[in-house]
C-alpha positions as CSV (number, residue, x, y, z in Angstrom):
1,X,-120.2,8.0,69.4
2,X,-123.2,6.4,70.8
3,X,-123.7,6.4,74.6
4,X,-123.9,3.1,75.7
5,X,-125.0,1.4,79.3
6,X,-121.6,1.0,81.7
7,X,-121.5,-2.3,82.7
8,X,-119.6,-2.9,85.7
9,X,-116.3,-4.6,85.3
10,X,-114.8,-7.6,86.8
11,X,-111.3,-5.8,87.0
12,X,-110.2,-2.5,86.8
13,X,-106.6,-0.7,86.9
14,X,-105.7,3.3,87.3
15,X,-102.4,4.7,85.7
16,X,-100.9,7.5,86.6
17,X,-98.0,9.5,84.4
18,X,-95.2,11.7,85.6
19,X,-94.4,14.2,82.7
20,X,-91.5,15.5,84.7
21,X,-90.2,11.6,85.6
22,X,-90.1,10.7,81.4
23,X,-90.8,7.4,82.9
24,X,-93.5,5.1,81.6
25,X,-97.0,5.0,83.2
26,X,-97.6,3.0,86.6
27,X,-100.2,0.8,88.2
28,X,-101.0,3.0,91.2
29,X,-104.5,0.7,91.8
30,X,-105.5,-3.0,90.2
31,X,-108.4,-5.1,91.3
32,X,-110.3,-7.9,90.8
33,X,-114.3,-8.1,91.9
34,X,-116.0,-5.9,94.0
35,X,-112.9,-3.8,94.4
36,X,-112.6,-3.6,90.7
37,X,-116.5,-2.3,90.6
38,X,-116.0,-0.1,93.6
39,X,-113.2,1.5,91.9
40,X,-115.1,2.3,88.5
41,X,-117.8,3.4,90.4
42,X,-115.8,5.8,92.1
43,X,-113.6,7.2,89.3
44,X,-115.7,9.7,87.7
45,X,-116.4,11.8,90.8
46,X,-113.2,13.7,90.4
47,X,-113.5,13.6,87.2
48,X,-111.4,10.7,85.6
49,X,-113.1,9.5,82.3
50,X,-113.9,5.3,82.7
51,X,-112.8,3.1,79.4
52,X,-114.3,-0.4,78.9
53,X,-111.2,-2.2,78.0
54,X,-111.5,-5.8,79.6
55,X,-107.9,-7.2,78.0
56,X,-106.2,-4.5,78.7
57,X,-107.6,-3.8,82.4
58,X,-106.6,-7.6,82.9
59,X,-103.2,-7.5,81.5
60,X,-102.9,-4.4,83.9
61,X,-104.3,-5.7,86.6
62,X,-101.5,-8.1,86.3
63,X,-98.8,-5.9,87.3
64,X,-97.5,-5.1,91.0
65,X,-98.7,-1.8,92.0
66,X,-96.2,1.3,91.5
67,X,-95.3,-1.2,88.4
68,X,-94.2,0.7,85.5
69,X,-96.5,0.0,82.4
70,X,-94.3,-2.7,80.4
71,X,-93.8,-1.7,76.5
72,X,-95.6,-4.5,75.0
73,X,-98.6,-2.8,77.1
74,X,-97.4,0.8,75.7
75,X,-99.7,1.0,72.8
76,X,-102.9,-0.3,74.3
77,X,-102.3,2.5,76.9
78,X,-101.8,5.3,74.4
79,X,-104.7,4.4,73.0
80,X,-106.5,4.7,76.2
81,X,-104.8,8.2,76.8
82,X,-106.0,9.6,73.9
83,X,-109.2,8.3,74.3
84,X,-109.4,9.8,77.9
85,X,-107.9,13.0,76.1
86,X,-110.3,13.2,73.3
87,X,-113.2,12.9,76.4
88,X,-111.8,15.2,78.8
89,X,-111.8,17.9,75.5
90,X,-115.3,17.2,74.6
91,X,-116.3,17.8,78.6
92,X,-114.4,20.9,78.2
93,X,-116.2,21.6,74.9
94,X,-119.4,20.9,76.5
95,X,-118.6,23.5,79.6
96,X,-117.8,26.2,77.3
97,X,-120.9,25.9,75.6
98,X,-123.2,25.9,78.5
């Protein structure tokens, strides 16, 4: 797939998922603005991959924080997830080659 430019977003929301809890995902941040951008713009220094997803960042953005992902939201995320996935293997990919 094509790199393209990141544009910065007008909202952003980060998930987090407790294998061990069997729970769904939560909200553990959701912003709107310059908080949004600040948040994307920090995100790949420790290494979380960034997904342009405006409908479902809003839909998550939504949700109180520590919310647990609702399950009309649960296929949007799995997509993201293996998206992120299917990143984080081709950075490893990448690393093993260098």
């Amino acid at each position: 797939m094509p790199e393209r430019e990141r544009r910065s977003p007008d909202r952003a929301a980060a998930l987090r998922y407790d294998r061990e809890g069997g729970a769904a995902p939560r909200v553990v941040a959701a912003g709107r603005g310059a908080p949004a951008r600040a948040g994307a713009a920090a995100a790949p220094a420790p290494g979380g991959p960034v997904r342009d997803d405006a409908a479902l960042a809003e839909a998550l953005a939504a949700l109180a924080l520590d919310a647990e992902v609702p399950q009309e939201l649960w296929a949007a995320v799995a997509e993201a997830l293996v998206w992120a996935y299917r990143m984080d293997l081709g950075a490893l990919r990448e690393a093993r080659r260098a």
